[in-house]
C-alpha positions as CSV (number, residue, x, y, z in Angstrom):
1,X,-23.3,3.2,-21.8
2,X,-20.4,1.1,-23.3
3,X,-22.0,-2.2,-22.5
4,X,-19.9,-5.3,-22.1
5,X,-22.4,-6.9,-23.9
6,X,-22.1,-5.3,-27.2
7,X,-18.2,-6.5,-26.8
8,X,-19.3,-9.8,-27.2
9,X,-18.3,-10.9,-23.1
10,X,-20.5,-14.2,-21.4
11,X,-24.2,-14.2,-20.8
12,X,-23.9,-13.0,-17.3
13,X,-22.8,-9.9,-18.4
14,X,-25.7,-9.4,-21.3
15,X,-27.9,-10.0,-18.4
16,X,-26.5,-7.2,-16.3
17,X,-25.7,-4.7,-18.6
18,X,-22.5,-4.6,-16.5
19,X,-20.5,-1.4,-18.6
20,X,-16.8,-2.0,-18.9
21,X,-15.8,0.7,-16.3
22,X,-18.2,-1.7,-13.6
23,X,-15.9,-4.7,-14.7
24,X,-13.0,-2.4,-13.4
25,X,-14.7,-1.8,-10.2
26,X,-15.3,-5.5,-9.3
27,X,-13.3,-7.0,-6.5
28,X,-10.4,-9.0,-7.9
29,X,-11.2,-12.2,-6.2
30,X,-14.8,-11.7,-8.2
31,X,-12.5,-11.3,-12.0
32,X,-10.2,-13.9,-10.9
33,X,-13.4,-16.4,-10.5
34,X,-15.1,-15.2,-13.7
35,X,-11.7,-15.8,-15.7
36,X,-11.5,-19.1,-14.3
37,X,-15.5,-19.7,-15.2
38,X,-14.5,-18.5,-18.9
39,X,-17.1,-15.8,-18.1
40,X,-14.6,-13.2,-19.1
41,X,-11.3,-13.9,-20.6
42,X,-8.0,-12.6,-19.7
43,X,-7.7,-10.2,-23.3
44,X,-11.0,-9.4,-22.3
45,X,-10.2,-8.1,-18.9
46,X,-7.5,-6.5,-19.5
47,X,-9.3,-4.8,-22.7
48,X,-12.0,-3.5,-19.8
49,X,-8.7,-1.9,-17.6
50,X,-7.0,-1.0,-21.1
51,X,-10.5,1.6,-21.7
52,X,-9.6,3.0,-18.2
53,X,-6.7,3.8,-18.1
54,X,-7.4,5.6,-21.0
55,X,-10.4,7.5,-20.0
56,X,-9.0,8.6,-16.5
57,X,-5.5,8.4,-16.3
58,X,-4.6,11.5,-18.0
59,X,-6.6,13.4,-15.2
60,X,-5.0,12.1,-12.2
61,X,-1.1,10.8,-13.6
62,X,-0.9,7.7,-11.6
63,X,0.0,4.8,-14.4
64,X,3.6,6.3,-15.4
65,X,4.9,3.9,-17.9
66,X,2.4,1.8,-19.9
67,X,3.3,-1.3,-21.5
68,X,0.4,-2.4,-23.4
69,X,1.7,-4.5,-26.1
70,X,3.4,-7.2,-23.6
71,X,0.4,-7.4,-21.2
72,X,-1.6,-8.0,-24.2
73,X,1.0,-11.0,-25.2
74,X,0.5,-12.1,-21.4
75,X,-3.3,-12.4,-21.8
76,X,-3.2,-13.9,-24.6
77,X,-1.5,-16.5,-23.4
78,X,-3.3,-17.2,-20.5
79,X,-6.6,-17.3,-22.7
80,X,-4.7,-20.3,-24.8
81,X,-4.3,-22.2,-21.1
82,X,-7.4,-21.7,-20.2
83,X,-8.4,-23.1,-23.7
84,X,-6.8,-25.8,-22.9
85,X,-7.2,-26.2,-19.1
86,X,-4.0,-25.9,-18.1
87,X,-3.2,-25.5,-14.7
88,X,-3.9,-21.9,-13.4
89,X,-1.8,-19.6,-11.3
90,X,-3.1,-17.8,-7.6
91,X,-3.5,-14.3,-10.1
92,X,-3.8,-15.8,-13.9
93,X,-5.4,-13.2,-15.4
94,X,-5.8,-9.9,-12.9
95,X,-3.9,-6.9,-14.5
96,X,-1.3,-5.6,-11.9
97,X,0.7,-2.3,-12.1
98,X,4.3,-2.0,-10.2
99,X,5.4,0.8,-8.1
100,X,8.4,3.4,-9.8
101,X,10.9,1.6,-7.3
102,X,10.3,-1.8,-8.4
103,X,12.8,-3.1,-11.0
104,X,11.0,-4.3,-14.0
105,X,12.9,-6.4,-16.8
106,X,12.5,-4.5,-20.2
107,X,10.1,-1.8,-18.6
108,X,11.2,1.6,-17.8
109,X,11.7,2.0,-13.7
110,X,12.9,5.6,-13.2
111,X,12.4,5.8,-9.2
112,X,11.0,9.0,-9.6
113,X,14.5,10.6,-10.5
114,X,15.4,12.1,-13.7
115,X,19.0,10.2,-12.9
116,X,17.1,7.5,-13.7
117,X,14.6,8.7,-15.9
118,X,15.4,6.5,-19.2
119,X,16.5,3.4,-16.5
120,X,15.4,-0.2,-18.4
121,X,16.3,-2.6,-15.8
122,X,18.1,-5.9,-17.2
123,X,15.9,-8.3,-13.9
124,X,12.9,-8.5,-12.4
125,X,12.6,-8.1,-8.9
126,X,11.5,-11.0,-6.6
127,X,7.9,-9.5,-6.2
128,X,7.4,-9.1,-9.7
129,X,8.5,-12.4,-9.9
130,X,6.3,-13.7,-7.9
131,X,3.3,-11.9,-9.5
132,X,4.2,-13.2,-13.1
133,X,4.5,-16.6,-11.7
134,X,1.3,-16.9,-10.3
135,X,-0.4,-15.5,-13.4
136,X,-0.9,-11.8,-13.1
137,X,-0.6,-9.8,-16.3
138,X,1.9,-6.6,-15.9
139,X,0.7,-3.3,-17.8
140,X,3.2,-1.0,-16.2
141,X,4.6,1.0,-13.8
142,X,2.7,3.6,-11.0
143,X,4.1,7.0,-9.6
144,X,5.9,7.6,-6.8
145,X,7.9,10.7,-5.4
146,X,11.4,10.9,-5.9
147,X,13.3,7.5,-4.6
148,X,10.2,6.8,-2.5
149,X,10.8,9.9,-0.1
150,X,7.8,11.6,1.8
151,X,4.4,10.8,1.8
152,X,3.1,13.2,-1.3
153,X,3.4,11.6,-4.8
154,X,5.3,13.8,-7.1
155,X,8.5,13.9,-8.8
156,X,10.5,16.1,-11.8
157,X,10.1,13.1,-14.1
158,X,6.2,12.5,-14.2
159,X,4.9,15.6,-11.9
160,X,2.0,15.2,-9.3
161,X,-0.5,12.3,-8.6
162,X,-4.2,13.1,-7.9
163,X,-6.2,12.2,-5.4
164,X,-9.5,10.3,-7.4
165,X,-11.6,11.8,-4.9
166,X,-11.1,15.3,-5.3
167,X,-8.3,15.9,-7.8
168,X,-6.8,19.2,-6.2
169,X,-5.8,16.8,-2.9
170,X,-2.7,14.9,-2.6
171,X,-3.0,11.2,-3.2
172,X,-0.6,10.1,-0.5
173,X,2.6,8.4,-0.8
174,X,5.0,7.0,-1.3
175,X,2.8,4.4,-2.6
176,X,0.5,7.1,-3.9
177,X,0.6,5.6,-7.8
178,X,-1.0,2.7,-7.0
179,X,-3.6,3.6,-4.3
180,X,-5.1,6.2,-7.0
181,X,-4.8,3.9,-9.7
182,X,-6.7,1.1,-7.1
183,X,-9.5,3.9,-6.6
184,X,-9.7,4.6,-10.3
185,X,-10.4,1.1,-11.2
186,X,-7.3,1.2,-13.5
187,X,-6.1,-1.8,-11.6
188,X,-7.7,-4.6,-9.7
189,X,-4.3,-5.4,-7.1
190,X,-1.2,-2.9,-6.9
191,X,2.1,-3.6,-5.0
192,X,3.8,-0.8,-3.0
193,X,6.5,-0.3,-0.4
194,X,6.6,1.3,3.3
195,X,9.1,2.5,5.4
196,X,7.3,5.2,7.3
197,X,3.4,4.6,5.7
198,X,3.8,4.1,2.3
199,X,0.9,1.8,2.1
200,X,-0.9,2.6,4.5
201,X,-1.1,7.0,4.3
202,X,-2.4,6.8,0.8
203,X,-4.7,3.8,1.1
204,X,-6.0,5.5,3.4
205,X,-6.0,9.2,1.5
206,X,-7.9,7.5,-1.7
207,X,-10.0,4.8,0.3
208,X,-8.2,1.4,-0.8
209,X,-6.5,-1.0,1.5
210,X,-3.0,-1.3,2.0
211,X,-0.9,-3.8,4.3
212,X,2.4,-3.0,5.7
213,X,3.1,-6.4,6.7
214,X,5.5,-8.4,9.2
215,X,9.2,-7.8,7.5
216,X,10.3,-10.8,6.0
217,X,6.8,-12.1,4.9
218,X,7.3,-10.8,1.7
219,X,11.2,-11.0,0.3
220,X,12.8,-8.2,-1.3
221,X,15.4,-8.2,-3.7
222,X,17.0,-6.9,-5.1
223,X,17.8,-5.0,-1.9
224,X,21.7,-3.2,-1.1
225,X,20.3,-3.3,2.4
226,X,18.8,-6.5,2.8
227,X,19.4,-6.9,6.6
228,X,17.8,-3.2,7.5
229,X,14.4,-4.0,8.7
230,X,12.3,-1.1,8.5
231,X,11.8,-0.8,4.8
232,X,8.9,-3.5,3.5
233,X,7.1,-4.3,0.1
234,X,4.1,-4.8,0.5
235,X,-0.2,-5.2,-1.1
236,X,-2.8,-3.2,-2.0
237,X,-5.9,-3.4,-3.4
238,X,-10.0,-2.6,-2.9
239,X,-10.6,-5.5,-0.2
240,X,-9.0,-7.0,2.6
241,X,-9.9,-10.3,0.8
242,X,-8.2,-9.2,-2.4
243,X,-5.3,-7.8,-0.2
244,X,-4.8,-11.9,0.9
245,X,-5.2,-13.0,-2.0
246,X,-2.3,-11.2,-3.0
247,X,-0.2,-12.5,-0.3
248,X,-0.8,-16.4,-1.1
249,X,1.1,-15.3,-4.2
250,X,4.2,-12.8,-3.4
251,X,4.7,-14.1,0.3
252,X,7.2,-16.8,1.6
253,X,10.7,-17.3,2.2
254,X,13.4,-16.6,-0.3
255,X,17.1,-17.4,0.4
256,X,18.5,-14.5,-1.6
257,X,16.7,-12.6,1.8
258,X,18.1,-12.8,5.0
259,X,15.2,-11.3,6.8
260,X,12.6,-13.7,4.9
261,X,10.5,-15.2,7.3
262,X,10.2,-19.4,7.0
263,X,6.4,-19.3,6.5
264,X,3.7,-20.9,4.3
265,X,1.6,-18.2,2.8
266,X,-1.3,-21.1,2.1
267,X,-2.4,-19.5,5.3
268,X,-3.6,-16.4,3.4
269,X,-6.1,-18.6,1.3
270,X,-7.9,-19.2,3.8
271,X,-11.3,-17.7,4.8
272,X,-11.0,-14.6,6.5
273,X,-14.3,-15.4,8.6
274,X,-13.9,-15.7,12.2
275,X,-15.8,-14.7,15.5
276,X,-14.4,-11.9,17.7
277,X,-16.5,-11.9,20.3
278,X,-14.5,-11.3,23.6
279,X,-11.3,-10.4,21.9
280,X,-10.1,-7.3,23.6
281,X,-9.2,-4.5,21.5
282,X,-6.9,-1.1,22.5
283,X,-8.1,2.1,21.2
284,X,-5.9,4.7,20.4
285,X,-6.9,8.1,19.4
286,X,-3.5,9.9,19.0
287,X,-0.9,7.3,19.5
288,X,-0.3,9.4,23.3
289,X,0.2,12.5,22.1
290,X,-0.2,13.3,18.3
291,X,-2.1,16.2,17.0
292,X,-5.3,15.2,14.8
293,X,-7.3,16.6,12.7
294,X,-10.5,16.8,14.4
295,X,-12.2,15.6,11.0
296,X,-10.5,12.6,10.6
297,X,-10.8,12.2,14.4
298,X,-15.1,12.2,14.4
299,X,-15.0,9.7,11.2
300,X,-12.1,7.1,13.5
301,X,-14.6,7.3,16.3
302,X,-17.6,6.3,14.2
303,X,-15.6,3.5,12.9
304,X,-14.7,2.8,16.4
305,X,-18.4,2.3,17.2
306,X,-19.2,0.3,14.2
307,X,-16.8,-2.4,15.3
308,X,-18.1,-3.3,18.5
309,X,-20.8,-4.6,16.8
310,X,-18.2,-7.4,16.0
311,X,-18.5,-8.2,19.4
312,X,-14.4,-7.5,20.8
313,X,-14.0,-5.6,23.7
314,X,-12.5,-1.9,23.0
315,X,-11.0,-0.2,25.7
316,X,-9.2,3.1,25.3
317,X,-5.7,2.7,26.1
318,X,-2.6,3.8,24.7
319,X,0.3,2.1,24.2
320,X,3.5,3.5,25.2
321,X,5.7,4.0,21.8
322,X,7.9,6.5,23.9
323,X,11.1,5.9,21.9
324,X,9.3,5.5,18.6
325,X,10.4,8.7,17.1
326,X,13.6,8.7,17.7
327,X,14.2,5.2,16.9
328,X,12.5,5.7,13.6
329,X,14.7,9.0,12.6
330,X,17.8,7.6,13.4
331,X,17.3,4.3,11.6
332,X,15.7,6.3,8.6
333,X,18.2,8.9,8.2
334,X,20.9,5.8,8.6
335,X,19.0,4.1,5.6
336,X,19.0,7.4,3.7
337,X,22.7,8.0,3.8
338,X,23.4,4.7,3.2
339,X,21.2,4.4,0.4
340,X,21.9,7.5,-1.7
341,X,24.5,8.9,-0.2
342,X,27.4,8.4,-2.6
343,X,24.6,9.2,-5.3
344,X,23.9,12.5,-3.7
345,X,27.9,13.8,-3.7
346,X,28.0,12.6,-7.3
347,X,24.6,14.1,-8.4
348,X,24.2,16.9,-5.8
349,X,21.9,19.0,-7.8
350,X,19.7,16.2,-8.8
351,X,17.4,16.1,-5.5
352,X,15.0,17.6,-3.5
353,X,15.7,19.6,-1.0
354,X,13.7,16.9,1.9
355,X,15.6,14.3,0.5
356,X,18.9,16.3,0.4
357,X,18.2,16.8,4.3
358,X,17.5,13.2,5.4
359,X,20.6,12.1,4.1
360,X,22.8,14.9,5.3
361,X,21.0,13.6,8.8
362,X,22.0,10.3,8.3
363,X,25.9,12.2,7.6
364,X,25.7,13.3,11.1
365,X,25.1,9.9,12.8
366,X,27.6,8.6,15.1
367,X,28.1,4.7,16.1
368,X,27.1,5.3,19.3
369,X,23.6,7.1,17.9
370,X,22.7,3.7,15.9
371,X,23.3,1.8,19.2
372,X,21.4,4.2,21.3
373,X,18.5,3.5,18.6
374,X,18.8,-0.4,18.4
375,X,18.9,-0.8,22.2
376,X,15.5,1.9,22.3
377,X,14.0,-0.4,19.0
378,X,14.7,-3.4,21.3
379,X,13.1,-2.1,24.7
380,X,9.8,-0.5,22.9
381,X,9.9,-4.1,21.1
382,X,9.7,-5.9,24.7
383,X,7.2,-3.5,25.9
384,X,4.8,-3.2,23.3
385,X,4.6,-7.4,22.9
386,X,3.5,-7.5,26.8
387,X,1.1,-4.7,25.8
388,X,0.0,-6.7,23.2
389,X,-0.3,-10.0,25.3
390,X,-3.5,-7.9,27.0
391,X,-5.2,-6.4,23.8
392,X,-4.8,-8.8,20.4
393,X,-5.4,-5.1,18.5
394,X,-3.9,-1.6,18.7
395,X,-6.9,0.7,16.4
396,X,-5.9,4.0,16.0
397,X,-5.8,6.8,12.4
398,X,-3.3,6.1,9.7
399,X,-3.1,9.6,9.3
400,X,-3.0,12.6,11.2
401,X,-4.7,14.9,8.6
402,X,-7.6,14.7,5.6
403,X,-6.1,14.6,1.7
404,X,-4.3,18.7,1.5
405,X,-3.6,20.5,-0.9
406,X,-1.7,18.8,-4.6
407,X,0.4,21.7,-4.7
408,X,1.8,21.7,-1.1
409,X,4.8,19.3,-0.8
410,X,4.0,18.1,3.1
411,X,2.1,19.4,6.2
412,X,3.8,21.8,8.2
413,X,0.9,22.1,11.2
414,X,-1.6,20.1,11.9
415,X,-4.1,21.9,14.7
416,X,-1.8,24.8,15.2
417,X,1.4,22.6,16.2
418,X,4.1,23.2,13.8
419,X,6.3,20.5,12.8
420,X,9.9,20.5,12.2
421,X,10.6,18.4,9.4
422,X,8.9,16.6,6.2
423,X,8.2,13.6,8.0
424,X,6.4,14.1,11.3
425,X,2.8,14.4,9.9
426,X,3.1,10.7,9.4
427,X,4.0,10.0,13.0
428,X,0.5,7.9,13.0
429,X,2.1,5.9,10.5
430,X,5.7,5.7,11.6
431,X,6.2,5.3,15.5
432,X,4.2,2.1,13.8
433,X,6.8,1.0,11.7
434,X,9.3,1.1,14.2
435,X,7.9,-1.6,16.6
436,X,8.2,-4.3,13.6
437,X,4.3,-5.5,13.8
438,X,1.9,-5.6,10.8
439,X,-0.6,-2.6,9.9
440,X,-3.8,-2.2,7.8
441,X,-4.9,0.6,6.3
442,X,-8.8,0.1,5.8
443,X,-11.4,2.2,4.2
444,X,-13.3,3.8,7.7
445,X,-15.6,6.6,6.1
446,X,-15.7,10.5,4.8
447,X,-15.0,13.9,5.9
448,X,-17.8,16.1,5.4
449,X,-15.8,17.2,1.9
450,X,-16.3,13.7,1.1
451,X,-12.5,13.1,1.7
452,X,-11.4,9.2,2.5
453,X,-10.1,8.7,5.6
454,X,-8.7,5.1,6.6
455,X,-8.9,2.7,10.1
456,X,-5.2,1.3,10.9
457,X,-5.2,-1.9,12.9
458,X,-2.8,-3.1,14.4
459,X,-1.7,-6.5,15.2
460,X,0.3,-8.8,17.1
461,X,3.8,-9.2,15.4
462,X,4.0,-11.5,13.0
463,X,-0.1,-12.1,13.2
464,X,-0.5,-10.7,9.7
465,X,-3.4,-12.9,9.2
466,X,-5.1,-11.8,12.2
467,X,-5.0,-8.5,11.0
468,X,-6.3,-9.4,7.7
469,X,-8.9,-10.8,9.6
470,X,-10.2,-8.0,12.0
471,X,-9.6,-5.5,9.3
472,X,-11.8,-8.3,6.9
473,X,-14.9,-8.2,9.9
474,X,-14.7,-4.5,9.7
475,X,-15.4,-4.2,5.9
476,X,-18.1,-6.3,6.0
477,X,-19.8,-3.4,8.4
478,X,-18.8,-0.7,6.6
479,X,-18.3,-1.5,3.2
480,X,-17.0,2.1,2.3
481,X,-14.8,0.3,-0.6
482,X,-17.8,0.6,-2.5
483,X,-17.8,4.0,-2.9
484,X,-16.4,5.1,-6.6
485,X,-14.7,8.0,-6.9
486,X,-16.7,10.4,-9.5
487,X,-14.0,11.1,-11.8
């Protein structure tokens, strides 16, 4: 193998015989301590991720935009602080990749449009940002379908991502770039958005984790719609631990965000160890009254199993999300129209046909519909919270079906029930989204294909790092994350 060794990296690696493509592998809270130790330095590191995105990228498209010559400047750099033991950042060192919809100063952002396709933005966003700030070395950008619509990564600028784990599947989306790129070992931590499961469907598709958290705890802006609350930025990575890392660094308040919530995010350095016996848990096998794949059904209830050992209390007991889906339409098809509407009358040949639809929806909304949908959001809000009072967790799937087909642009049927739009084979994800409370996405096991099928747990609102936690305890059971994808 390509030894590490023969690169000329610290003893502990001649020892090992760790091969570069391992280094990739490694949790990032494990390269963030050996940077740190001067066990591996930041050119070094990135060098490792450099070689792997190089050897696998090309077979399942999720790094869209490269920028090697400035992340090499970045590690550089860092190396020369470390030198001189400098203070370091929460990141300093950890190569990072930014989703298509993320404004990048002086790096191509094309959000998966060709209206946008040659797009240099003049300013970072916040998260980005954030990310620099704290030490984190950007190498580019990761694909996402066309202005972050649907949950299946593919667009007329960069075509389809693959799934890592079987490369004719989907990857998921919208965040579907990063969560490959995450299973591919091209990147150690990955940021994504979600407005109906963008984290968490294809974390869960290609066996990473992936937070939608509490809206507000992590700022975003630019944003033409900073007061609509559905729509969140959000981490991803390998481990739930990695995953809070992340959060110490790119959460807190931000005044240029009205939503932002007044928070320390020291509380995500903390240890995610904790003791759950007693803690009562809700499980949910269909949300009421989904249809599930009976595959990804049989791998939930395994999971399901595994956890008691943690020592909570499941009970099987749904919550009522009765107004979920209709809540969520409205508000979406709203966002849509508002959004891109005045783009789509200026550019109408220049979208997809979903896309078109959702915002001709949002066209067809009266005031009195919003209304209708803010007084629902509020009532389900109430409800779920007492719910919630009772069971400190809601478990349930992330997603309704396995990884389909690359080549088919959303599920149409799931268990013979058709569906009538693009979106409603995320309902898992979405009636979710709606209530306003955090959800992981964590690696639970495999079909029988050897598909990855995720755990979503559910929290109390704004108990992000409660979540983190039960979704940590569960990991340490499992351990699923350590499963490479033989690419």
């Amino acid at each position: 193998r390509d030894s590490v060794a023969s690169r000329g990296l610290g003893d502990v690696y001649k020892r090992q015989r760790m091969s570069k493509a391992d280094v990739c592998f490694l949790p990032a809270h494990t390269m963030l301590d050996l940077v740190r130790q001067r066990k591996i330095s930041a050119t070094e590191l990135l060098d490792c991720h450099l070689d792997q995105i190089e050897n696998v990228n090309s077979k399942i498209n999720a790094i869209v935009t490269l920028d090697e010559e400035r992340a090499r400047v970045t590690a550089k750099n860092i190396d020369q602080r470390i030198m001189t033991q400098a203070p370091l950042g929460l990141l300093e060192g950890l190569p990072v990749a930014h989703k298509d919809l993320t404004v990048t100063k002086g790096i191509r952002t094309t959000f998966g449009s060709p209206l946008y396709e040659d797009f240099i933005p003049d300013q970072d966003a916040l998260i980005v940002e954030r990310f620099r700030h704290s030490g984190a070395v950007t190498l580019g950008k990761t694909n996402t379908p066309e202005f972050g619509a649907g949950s299946q990564t593919f667009n007329k600028v960069f075509g389809a991502t693959r799934n890592p784990y079987d490369l004719d599947k989907t990857c998921g989306g919208s965040s579907g770039g990063a969560a490959a790129a995450l299973a591919s070992g091209l990147v150690p931590i990955a940021d994504g958005s979600d407005l109906g499961g963008s984290l968490r469907n294809p974390a869960s598709f290609c066996n990473v984790v992936g937070l939608r958290p509490s809206t507000g705890l992590i700022p975003t802006w630019p944003n033409p719609s900073a007061w609509f609350p559905l729509s969140v930025l959000g981490p991803m990575a390998r481990t739930v631990k990695d995953v809070s890392l992340m959060l110490s660094a790119i959460a807190g308040p931000d005044p240029r965000c009205p939503l932002s919530i007044a928070q320390s995010p020291d509380i995500f350095r903390q240890d995610l160890g904790r003791d759950f016996s007693g803690v009562r848990v809700a499980w949910s096998r269909t949300l009421g009254d989904l249809p599930v794949d009976d595959e990804v059904l049989k791998v939930i209830e395994t999971a399901v199993h595994r956890l008691e050992d943690t020592g909570c209390i499941i009970e099987e007991v749904d919550p009522n999300l009765t107004e979920a889906d209709e809540v969520f339409h409205v508000l979406r098809a709203w966002h849509m129209e508002s959004a891109l509407g005045e783009l789509l009358a200026a550019h109408p040949d220049q979208f997809k046909d979903t896309l078109i639809w959702n915002i001709e929806q949002g066209r067809t909304l009266t005031g009195p519909d919003v209304a209708r949908a803010e007084r629902l959001r509020s009532t389900m809000f109430e409800r779920l919270n007492r719910f919630m009072n009772t069971y400190e967790f809601i478990i349930c799937p992330v997603t309704q079906v396995l990884p389909f087909d690359v080549d088919l642009p959303y599920v149409s049927k799931i268990n013979g029930s058709t569906l009538s739009n693009y979106l409603d084979w995320m309902k898992s994800c979405f009636r979710v989204s709606a209530t306003g409370h955090p959800a992981l996405s964590v690696p639970a096991g495999f079909s029988s294909s050897g598909l990855p099928v995720g755990l979503q747990i559910v929290g109390r609102f704004r108990d992000d790092f409660g979540v983190l936690q039960f979704g940590h305890a569960f990991e340490q059971l499992s351990e699923f994350w350590k499963v490479r994808p033989k690419i």
